[in-house]
N, C-alpha and C positions, 0 to 999 in steps of 0.2 A: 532900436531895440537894445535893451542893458544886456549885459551877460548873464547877468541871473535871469531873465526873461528867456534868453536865448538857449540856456541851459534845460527848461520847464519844456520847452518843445522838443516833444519825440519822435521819431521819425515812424514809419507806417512797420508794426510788427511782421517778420518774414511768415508766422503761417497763416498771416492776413490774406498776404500777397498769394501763397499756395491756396486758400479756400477760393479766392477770386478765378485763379489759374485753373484749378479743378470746376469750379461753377459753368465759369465758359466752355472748357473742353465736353461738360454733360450738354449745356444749350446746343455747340456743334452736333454732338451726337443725335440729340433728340431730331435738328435738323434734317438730321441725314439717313435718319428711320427709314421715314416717307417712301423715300427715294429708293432706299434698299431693298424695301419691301415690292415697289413696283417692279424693280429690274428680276427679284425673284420671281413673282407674279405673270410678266410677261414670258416669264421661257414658254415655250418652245419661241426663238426670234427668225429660226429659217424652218424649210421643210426638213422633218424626221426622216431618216431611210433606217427601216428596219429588215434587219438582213437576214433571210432565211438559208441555211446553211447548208442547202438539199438544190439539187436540180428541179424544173417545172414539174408538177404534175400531181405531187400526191399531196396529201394529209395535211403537209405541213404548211403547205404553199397556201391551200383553201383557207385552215385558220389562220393567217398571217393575214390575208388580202381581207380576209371579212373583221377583225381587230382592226386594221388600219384604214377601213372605207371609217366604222364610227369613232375612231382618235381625229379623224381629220377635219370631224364634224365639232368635235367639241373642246382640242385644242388651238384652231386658230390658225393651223398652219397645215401644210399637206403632209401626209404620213405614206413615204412610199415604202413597197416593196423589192428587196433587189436581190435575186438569188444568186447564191454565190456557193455552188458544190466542190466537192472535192478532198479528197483524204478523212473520209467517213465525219466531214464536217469541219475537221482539224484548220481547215484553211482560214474559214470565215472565222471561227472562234478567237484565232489568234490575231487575227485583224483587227475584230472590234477590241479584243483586249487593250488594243494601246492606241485606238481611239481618245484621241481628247477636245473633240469639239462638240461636248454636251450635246448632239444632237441625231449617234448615232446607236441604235437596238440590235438587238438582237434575238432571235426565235432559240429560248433553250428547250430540249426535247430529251425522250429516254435516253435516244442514243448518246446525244452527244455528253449528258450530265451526268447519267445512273452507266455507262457501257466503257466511253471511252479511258476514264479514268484506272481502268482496271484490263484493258487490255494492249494498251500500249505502255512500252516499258519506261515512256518519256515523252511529256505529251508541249508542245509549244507553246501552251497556255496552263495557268492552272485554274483551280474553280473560285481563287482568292483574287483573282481579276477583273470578277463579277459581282453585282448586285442583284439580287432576286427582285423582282419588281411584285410579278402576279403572274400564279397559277391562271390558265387563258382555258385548256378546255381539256377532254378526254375523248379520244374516239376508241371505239370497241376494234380489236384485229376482228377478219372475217375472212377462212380458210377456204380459199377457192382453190379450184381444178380447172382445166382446160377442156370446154365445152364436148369434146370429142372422147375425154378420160373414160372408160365403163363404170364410173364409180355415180353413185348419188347421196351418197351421204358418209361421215365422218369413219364409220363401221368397215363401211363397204372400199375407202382408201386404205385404211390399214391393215384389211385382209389383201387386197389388190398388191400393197408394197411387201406385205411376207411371204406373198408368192411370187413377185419378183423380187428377191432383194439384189439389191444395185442397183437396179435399172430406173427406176422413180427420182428425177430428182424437182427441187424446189428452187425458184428464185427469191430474191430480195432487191433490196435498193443498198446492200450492200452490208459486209462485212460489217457486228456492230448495230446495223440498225435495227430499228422497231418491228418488222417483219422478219429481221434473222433470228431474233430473239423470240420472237411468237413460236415461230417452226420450232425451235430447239424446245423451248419449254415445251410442245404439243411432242416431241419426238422421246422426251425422259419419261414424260408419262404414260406414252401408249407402247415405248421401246419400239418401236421399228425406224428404222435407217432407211432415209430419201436423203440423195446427194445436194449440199447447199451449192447455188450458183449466183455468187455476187454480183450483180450490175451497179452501173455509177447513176441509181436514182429509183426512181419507181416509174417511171413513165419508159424507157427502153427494156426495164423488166417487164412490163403491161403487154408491150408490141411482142418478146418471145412467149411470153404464157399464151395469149389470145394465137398466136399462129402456131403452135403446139413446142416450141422450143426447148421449154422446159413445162413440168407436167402441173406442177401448184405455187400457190405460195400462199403468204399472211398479210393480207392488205391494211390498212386502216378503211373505215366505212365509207368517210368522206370519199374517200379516193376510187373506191371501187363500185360502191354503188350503184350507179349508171351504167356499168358496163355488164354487171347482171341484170338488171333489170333488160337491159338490150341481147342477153342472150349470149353475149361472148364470152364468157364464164359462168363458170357454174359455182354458187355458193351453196358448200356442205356439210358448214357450221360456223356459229358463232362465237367471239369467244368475250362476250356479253355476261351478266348476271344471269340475264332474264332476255327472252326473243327479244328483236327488236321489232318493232310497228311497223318499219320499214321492207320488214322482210318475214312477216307472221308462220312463213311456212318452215321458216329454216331451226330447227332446235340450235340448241348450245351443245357445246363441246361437254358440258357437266352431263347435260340433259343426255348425251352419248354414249356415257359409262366412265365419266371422268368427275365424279362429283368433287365440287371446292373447286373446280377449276376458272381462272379468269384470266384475262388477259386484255390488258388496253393501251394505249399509246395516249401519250401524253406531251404537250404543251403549254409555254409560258413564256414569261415577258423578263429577259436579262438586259442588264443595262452595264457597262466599264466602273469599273469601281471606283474611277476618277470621278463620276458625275455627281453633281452636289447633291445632297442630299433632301433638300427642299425640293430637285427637280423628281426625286425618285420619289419622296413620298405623293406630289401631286399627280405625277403617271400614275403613279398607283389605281390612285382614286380613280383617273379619267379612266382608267385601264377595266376598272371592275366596271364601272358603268358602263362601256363599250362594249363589254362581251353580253352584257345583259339587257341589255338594247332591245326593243323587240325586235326589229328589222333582223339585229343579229342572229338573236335564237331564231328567229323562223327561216335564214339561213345555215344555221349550223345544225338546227334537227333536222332539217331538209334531207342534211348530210349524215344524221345519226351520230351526230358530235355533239356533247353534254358539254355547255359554257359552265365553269366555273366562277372568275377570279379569286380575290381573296388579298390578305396584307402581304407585304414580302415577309413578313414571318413567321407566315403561315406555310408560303409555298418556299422558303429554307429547310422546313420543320420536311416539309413533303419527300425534299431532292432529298434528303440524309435519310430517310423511309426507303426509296427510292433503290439507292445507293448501295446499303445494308441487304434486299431483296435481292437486286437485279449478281452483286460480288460473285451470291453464290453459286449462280444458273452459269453465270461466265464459267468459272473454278470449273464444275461440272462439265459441262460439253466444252471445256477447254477452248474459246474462243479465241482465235487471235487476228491479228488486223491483216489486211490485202500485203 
């Protein structure tokens, strides 16, 4: 080859070389879609443990264990329940907070999301920890009395306690939760005073109500239902819309001389705010279909619990409702934690 020959040959342009370099790095990419996609697809890769943050026995436990029999059906892998009570929830919330191994839930509740924020000065967790997944269900409070009470209906406890005043008091599952908050909202609107007695649950508050310990309390439906129905409490209103089906003869608290009044407990599906976001939007989904499951509803009306779910933000939209409602009832009867 002459040098003017050897001159005439150019070597390969540098944004040749880059369009080749960028061609291949897209080929790898599209490669490695496929693959992406299925590792998203397959989550859940072990069993779920969703933690409900209450001792055995009430409201919360029932819709957690009846959500998790149908996630387990229809994600693949087993969805357990693992209760885990203590410091009006504080414990477990702060637990799962710093969970990182995409495979652990959490049961959020009035108390724990719309109560705790506002009556501790400093809480171990905050609500920026969390992802909202789905609104799971609503059960109605149902103001029972202790079988032995002389009272039969809503009227006839509120005269009973202003002619004792002191002596009346009420249990809960504790400081903060969803039956302390039933009583106090039902105590601003009728004005009369029955002493609150905090237990660490609903099921050791059950054993002093039923053996006269303390005189009432505000159960959720789920929870207590069977235990009127068997005569060990007396239910002497609801705090429903509307009667429930379950229990036709009992009025509502409105229907008693409280009109506008309502009161419900409420449950849902939180996830750590570490957890990718592909896996919250597919709970989602499996999450609404679970609760709407037939099986489920004709376990949860069983119970006089209304399945909702719904998008996480929808039930964001809900807890800031919530939150807003619940500030001012705390502010009011001055709530403070155990």
């Amino acid at each position: 080859m002459t040098t003017t020959e050897s001159s005439n040959v150019r070597a390969p342009h540098p944004v040749n070389r880059r369009h080749a370099l960028h061609a291949g790095a897209a080929l790898a990419l599209a490669g490695a879609l496929p693959s992406l996609s299925r590792a998203q697809s397959a989550w859940p890769t072990k069993s779920v443990r969703f933690v409900v943050p209450f001792a055995p026995g009430g409201s919360s436990e029932i819709i957690a264990r009846s959500t998790a029999v149908e996630l387990s059906k229809t994600l693949g892998q087993n969805v357990f329940v693992d209760n885990k009570p203590g410091a009006a929830g504080n414990i477990a919330m702060s637990e799962v907070a710093r969970a990182e191994d995409q495979h652990t839930l959490i049961l959020g509740h009035i108390g724990t999301l719309a109560v705790n924020p506002y009556i501790f000065d400093k809480l171990p967790w905050s609500p920026k920890d969390f992802k909202p997944v789905s609104l799971l269900a609503k059960v109605p409070s149902l103001y029972v009395v202790n079988a032995d009470l002389p009272v039969k209906n809503l009227r006839e406890l509120i005269a009973h306690a202003k002619r004792n005043p002191g002596k009346l008091s009420y249990g809960s599952a504790g400081n903060g939760s969803a039956g302390h908050l039933a009583f106090e909202y039902l105590k601003m609107a009728s004005e009369v005073f029955m002493l609150h007695v905090p237990y660490k649950g609903t099921g050791p508050m059950l054993t002093d109500l039923i053996s006269g310990r303390v005189d009432a309390s505000a159960i959720g439906a789920a929870a207590i239902i069977p235990f009127i129905k068997s005569g060990k409490v007396r239910c002497i209103a609801t705090g429903s819309a509307q009667r429930l089906p379950q229990l036709p003869d009992v009025p509502t608290v409105a229907e008693q001389g409280f009109p506008g009044f309502e009161m419900t407990q409420w449950y849902g599906m939180l996830a750590p705010a570490n957890m990718a976001q592909a896996h919250i939007d597919k709970l989602s989904a499996e999450t609404m279909k679970a609760v709407r499951a037939p099986e489920s509803q004709r376990r949860l009306s069983g119970d006089a619990a209304e399945a909702i779910g719904g998008t996480p933000e929808q039930f964001a939209q809900f807890i800031a409702a919530e939150q807003a409602r619940w500030k001012k009832v705390i502010a009011r009867a001055q709530i403070k934690p155990d």
